[in-house]
Residue, then its C-alpha position, 0 to 999 in steps of 0.5 A: x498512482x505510483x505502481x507500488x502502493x497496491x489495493x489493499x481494501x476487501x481482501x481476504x484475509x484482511x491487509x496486515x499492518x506490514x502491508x499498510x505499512x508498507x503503502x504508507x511508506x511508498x506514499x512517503x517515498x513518491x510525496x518527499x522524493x527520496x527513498x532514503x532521507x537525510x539524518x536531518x530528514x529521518x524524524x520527519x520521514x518515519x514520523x509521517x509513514x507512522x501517521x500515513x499508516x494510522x489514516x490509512x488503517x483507519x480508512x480500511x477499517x471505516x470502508x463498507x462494500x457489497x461486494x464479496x472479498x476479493x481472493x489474494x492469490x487469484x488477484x495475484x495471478x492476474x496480475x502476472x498475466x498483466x505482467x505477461x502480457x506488458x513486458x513480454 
């Protein structure tokens, strides 16, 4: 998975629509190859980052879990101490 796209299912608070956004842009970046398209690109490019997104908030919307909400700020923490602990 490309280390930008991050978990956004069962948080507390729920993922913006900047967040999942922001995946479904990533996705398209890694997919196409290009983190900024041609002109000729352009429709195709945000057209696809639109319907990414859709699917992927609908996705988050459909998924059912038992578990409780994972906290934003705690899962942040963890992941600078993974961060820490890789690079030095």
């Amino acid at each position: 998975m490309c280390r930008n796209i991050r978990v956004l299912h069962n948080f507390e608070p729920p993922a913006t629509s900047d967040e999942v956004t922001a995946a479904a842009l990533q996705y398209v970046r890694k997919v196409s190859g290009t983190t900024k398209p041609s002109q000729a690109n352009q429709e195709a490019f945000d057209r696809a980052v639109h319907e990414v997104a859709h699917a992927t908030q609908h996705l988050l919307e459909a998924l059912v879990t038992n578990a409780p909400p994972k906290d934003r700020e705690i899962e942040a923490e963890k992941a600078r101490e993974r961060a820490k602990l890789r690079y030095g």
